[in-house]
KOLKENU-204862 format. One record per residue (C-alpha): x, y, z; residue number from 1; residue in three letters. Coordinates in nm, 4 decimals. Layout:
REM KOLKENU-204862
east  north  up  torfi  kolke
X  Y  Z  NUM  ALA;
...
//
This chain:
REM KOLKENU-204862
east  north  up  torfi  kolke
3.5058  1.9511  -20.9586  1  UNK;
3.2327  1.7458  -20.8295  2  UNK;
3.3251  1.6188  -20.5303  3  UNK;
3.4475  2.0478  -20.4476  4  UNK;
3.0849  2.1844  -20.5513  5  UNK;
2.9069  1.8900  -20.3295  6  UNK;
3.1618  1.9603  -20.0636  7  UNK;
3.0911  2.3244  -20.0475  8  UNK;
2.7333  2.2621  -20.0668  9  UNK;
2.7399  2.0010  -19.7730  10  UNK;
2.9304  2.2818  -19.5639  11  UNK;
2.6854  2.5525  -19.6455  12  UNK;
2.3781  2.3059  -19.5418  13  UNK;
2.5972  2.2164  -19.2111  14  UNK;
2.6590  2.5655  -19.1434  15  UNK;
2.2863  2.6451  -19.1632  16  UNK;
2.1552  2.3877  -18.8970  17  UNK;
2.1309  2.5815  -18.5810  18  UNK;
2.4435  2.4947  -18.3061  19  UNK;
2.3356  2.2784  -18.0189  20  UNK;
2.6326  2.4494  -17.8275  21  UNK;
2.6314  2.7638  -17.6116  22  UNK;
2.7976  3.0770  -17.7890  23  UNK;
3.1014  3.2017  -17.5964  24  UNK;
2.9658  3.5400  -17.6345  25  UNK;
2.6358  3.4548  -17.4453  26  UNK;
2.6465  3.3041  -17.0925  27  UNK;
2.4780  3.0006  -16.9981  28  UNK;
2.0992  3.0373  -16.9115  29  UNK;
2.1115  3.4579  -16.9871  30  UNK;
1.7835  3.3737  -17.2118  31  UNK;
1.6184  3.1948  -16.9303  32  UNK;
1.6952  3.4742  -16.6583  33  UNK;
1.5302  3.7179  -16.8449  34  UNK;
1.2529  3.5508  -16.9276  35  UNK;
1.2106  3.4580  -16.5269  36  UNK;
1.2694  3.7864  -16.4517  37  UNK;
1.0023  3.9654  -16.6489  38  UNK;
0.7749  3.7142  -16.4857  39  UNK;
0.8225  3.8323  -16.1809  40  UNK;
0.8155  4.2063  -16.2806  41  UNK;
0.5080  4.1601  -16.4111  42  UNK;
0.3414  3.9458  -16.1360  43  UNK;
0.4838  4.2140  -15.8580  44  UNK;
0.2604  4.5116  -16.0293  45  UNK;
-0.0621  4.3048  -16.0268  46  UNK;
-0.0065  4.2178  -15.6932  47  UNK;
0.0855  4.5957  -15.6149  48  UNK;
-0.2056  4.6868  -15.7933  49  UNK;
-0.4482  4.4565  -15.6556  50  UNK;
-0.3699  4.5325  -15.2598  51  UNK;
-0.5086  4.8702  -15.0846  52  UNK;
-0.4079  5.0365  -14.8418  53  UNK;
-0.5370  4.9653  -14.4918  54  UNK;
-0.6169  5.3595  -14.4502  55  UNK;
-0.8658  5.3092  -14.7641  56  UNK;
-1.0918  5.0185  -14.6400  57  UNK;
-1.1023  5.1032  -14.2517  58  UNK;
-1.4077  5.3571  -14.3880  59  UNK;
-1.5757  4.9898  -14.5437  60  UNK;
-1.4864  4.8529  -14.2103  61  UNK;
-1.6408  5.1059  -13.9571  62  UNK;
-1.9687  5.1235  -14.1791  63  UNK;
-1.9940  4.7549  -14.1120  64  UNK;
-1.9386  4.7648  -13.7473  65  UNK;
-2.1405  5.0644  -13.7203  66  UNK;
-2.4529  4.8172  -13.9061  67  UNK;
-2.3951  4.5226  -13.6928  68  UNK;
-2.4279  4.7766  -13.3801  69  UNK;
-2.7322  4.8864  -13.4983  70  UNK;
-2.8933  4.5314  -13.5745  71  UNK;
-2.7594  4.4548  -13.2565  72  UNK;
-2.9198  4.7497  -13.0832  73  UNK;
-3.2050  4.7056  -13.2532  74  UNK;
-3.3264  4.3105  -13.2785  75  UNK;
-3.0761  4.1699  -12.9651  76  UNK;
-2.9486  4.3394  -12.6600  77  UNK;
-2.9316  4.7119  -12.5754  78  UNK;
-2.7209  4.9031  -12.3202  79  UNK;
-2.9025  5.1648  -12.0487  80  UNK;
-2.7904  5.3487  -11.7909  81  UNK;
-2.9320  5.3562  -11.4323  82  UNK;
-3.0293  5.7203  -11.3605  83  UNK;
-3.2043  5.7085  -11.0395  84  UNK;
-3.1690  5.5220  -10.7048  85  UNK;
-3.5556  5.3599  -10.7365  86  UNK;
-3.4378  4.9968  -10.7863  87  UNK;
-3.0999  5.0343  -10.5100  88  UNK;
-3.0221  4.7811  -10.3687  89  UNK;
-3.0457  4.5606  -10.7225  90  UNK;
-2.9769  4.8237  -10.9511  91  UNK;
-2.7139  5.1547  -10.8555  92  UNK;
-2.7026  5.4748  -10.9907  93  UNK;
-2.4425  5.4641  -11.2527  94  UNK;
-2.4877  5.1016  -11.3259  95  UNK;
-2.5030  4.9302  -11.6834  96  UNK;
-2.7557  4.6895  -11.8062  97  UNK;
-2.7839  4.4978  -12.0842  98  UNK;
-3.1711  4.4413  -12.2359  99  UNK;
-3.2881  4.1752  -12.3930  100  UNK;
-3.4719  4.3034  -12.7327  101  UNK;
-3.5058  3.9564  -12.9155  102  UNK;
-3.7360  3.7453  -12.7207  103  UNK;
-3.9946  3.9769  -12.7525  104  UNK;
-4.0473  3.9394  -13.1249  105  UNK;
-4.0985  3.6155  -13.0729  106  UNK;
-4.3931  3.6983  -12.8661  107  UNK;
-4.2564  3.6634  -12.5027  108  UNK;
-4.3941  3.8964  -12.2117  109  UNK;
-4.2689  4.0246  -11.9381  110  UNK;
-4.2941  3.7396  -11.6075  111  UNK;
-4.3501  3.8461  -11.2333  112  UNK;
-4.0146  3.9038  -11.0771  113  UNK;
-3.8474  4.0053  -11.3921  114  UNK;
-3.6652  4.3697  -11.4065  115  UNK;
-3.7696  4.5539  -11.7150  116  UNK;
-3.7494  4.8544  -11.8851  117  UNK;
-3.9962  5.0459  -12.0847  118  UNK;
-4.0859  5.3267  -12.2007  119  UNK;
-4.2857  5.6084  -12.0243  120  UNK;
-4.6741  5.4814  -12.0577  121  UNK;
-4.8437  5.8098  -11.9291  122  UNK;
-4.5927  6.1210  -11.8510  123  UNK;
-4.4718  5.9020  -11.5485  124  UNK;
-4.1263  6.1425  -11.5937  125  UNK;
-4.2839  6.4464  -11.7140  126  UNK;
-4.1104  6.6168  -11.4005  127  UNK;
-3.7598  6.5039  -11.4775  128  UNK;
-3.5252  6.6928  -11.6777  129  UNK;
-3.3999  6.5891  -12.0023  130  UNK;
-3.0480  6.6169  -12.0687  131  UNK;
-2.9603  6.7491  -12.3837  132  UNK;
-2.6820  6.5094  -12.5531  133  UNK;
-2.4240  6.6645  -12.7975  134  UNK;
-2.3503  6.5733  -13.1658  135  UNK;
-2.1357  6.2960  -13.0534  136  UNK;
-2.3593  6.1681  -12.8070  137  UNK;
-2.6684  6.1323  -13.0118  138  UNK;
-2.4667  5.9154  -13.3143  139  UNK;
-2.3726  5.7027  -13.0182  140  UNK;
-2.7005  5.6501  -12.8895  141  UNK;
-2.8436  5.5781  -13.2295  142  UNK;
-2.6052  5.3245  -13.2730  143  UNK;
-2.6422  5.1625  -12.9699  144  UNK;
-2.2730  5.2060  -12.7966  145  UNK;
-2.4395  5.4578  -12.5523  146  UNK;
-2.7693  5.4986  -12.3771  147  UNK;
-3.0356  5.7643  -12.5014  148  UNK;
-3.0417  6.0579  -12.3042  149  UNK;
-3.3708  6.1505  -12.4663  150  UNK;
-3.5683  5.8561  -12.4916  151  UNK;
-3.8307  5.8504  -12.1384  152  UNK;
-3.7409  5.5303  -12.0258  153  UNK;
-3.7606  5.3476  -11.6836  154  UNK;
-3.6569  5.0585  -11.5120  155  UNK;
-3.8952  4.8679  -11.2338  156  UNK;
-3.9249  4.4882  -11.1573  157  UNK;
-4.2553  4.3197  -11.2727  158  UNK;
-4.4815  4.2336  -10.9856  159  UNK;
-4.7578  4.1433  -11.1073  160  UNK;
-4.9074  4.0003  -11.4932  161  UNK;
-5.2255  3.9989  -11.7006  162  UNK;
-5.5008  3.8209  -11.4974  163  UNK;
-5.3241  3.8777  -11.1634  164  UNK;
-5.4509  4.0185  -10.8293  165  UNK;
-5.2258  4.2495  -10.6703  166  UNK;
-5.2612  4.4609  -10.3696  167  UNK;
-5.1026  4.5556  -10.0329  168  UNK;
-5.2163  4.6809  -9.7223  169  UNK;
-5.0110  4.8799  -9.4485  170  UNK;
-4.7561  4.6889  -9.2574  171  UNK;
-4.7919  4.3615  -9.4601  172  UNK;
-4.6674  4.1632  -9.7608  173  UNK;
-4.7658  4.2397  -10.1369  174  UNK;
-5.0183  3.9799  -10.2243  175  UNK;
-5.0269  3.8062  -10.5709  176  UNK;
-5.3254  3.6007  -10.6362  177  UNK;
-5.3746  3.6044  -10.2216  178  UNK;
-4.9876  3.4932  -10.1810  179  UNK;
-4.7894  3.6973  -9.9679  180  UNK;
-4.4230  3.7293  -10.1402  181  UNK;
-4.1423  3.7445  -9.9606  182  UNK;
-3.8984  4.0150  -10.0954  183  UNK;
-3.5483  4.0216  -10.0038  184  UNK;
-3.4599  4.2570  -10.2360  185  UNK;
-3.6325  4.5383  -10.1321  186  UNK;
-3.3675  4.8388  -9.9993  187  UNK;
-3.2739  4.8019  -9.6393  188  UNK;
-3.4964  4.9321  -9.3806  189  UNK;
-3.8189  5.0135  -9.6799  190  UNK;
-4.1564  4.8576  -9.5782  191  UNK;
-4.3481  4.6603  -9.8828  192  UNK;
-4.5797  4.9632  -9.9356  193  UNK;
-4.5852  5.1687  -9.5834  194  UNK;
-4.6206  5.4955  -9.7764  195  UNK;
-4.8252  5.4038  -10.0775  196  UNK;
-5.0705  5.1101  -10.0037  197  UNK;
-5.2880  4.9797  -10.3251  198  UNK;
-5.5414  4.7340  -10.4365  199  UNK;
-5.6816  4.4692  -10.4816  200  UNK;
-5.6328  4.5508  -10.8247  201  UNK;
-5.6875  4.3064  -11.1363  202  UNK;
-5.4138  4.3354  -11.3931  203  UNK;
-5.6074  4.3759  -11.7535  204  UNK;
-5.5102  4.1690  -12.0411  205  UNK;
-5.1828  4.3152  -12.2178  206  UNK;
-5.0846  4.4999  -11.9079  207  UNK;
-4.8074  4.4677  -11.6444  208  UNK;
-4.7820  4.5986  -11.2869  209  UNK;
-4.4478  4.7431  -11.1605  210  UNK;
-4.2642  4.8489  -10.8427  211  UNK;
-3.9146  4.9861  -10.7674  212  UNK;
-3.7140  4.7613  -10.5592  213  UNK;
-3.6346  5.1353  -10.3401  214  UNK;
-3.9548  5.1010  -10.1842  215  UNK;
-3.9568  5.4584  -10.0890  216  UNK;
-3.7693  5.6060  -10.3375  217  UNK;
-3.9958  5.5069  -10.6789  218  UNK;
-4.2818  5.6209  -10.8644  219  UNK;
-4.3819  5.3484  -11.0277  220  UNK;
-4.7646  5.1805  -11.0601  221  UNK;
-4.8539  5.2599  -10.6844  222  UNK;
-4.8793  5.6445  -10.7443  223  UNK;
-5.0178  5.6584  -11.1289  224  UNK;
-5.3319  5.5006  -11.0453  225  UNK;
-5.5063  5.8000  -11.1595  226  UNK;
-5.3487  5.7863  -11.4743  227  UNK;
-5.5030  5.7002  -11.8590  228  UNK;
-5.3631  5.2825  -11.7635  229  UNK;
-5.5129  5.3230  -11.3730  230  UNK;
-5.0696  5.2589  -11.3223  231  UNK;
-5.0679  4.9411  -11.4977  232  UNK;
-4.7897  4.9314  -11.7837  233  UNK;
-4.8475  4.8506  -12.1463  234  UNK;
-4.6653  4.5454  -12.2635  235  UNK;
-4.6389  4.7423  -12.5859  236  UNK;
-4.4316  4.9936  -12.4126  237  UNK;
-4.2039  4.7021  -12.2379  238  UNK;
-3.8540  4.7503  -12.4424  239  UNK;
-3.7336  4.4002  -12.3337  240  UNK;
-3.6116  4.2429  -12.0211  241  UNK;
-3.2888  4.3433  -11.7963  242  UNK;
-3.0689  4.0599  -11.7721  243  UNK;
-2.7318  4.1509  -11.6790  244  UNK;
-2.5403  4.4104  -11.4932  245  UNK;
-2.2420  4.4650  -11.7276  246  UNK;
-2.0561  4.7806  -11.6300  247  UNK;
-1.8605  4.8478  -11.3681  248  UNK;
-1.6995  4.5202  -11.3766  249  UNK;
-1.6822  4.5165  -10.9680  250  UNK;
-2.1100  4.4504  -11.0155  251  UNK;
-2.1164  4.2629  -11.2849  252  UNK;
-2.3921  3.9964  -11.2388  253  UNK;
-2.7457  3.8256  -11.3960  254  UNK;
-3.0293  3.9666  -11.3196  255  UNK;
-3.2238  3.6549  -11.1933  256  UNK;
-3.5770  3.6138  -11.1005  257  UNK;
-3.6047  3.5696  -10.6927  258  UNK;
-3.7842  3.2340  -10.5932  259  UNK;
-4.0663  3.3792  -10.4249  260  UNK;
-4.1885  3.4068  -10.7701  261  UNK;
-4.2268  3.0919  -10.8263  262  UNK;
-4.3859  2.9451  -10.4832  263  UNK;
-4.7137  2.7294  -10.5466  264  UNK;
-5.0495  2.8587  -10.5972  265  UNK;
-4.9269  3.2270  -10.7770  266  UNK;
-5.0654  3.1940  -11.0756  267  UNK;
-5.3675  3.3322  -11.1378  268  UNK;
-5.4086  3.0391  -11.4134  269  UNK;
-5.2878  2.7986  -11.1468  270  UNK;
-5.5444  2.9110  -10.8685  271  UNK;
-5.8274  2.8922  -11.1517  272  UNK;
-5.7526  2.5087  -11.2935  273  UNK;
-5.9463  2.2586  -10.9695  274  UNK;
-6.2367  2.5413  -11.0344  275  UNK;
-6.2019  2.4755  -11.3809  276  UNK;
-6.1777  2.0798  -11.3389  277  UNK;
-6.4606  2.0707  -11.1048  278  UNK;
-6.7019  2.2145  -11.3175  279  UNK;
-6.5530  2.0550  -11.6434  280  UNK;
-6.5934  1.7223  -11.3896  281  UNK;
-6.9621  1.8155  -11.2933  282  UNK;
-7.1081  1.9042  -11.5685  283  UNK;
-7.1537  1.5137  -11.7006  284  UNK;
-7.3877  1.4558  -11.4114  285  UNK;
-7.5663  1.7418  -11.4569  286  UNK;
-7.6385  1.6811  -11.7942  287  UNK;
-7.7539  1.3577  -11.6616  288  UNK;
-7.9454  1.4215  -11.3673  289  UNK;
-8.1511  1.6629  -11.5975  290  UNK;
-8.2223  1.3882  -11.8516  291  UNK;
-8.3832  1.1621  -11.5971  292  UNK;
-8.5789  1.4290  -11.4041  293  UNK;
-8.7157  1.5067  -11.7941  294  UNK;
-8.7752  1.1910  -11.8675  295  UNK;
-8.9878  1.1338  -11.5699  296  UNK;
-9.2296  1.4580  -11.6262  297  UNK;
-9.2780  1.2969  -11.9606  298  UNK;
-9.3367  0.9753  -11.8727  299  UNK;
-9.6002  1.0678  -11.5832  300  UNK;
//
């Protein structure tokens, strides 16, 4: 009776242990599958969930590009449009430059030779129509991806700089500091100043003088010397420096400055140095000579 009862219970604790073997009833690896597989359900929503659509950030994407253009327009380069034939043949009607905004806020002014734009000092355009932009227009403009139609700009090359001497008589040269420059960009067939001669004129401290390359065809400092600046230009009002043609590609070049600019002697500050020296050089023996003819009245 024993050896039955222990036998039954040794079956019953046998039968209890879980079986090591697959059930025919259950496939291989049907536990694993469905684990797997509600894995991957689950890790396919999140990522569902977590991507947008493109349509929803292109908004977040304009707005940036819209910001950069105006930092851009603002603190580096600007686009303009040539209106007027005044600088031909450098500058065309039609033509697109590109202005350099940044240099100036680090405290660099406009040098001679250098094509600049700024804005109107003294109702120098007060006879020119203003175009009146659309909606469009305007939001481009702000932005920088178009030219202002309002804003009274101009665009001459810089002749002359604080300091300078500038002036031109009939049938000759424009003198800078007494040096005569030699200007082949001036428009075919123009004279240096045949129909507006000027000066000597000094050019006061924080002031530029200006003249169209179209001789004939610009109002720039020669015929506003009656004006509130006697036709000199504000480097306040200077809105940076022109220094490439980019549009239409055809013209695209860099606005350099012409050599002439740059001959020996031009500089007011360069003319002004042996004067300078000289005295600084002098002055020692004066200081001495006057010592000794003191010292003898004082001694006799």
């Amino acid at each position: 009776m024993s050896d039955v009862t222990d036998g039954a219970k040794s079956e019953q604790a046998s039968s209890a242990e879980p079986s090591t073997e697959p059930s025919a009833a259950e496939p291989e690896g049907s536990t694993d599958a469905g684990t797997d597989s509600g894995t991957d359900g689950t890790e396919g929503k999140n990522k569902k969930k977590n991507s947008r659509p493109f349509w929803k950030e292109l908004p977040l994407l304009i707005g940036i590009a819209l910001v950069l253009a105006l930092l851009i327009k603002t603190f580096l380069v600007q686009a303009f449009s040539i209106p007027s034939d005044s600088m031909q043949n450098t500058l065309q009607r039609g033509d697109r430059v590109l202005v350099d905004k940044l240099t100036p806020w680090f405290g660099s002014e406009p040098e001679r030779g250098e094509v600049v734009v700024f804005h109107d000092p003294d109702g120098w355009l007060r006879d020119e129509p203003t175009p009146k932009p659309n909606a469009v227009q305007k939001f481009l403009s702000f932005v920088g991806l178009m030219p202002s139609a309002e804003e009274k700009d101009l665009i001459k090359r810089t002749i002359a700089v604080a300091g300078d001497t500038v002036e031109c008589k009939k049938g000759g040269p424009v003198r800078v500091n007494g040096k005569a420059l030699d200007e082949p960009y001036i428009f075919e067939g123009n004279s240096a100043c045949d129909d507006m001669p000027f000066g000597p004129f000094k050019v006061p401290d924080g002031k530029i003088w200006v003249m169209g390359d179209h001789r004939q065809d610009s109002s720039d400092s020669r015929y506003h010397t009656s004006d509130v600046n006697k036709g000199f230009v504000p480097v306040s009002q200077v809105v940076g420096r022109a220094v490439v043609i980019a549009w239409p590609v055809n013209r695209w070049s860099v606005l350099s400055v012409p050599d002439t600019f740059d001959q020996p002697g031009i500089s007011a500050a360069a003319g002004a140095a042996p004067g300078v020296l000289g005295v600084a050089g002098a002055l020692p023996f004066v200081i001495r000579r006057r010592r000794r003819l003191t010292s003898g009245r004082t001694a006799g």
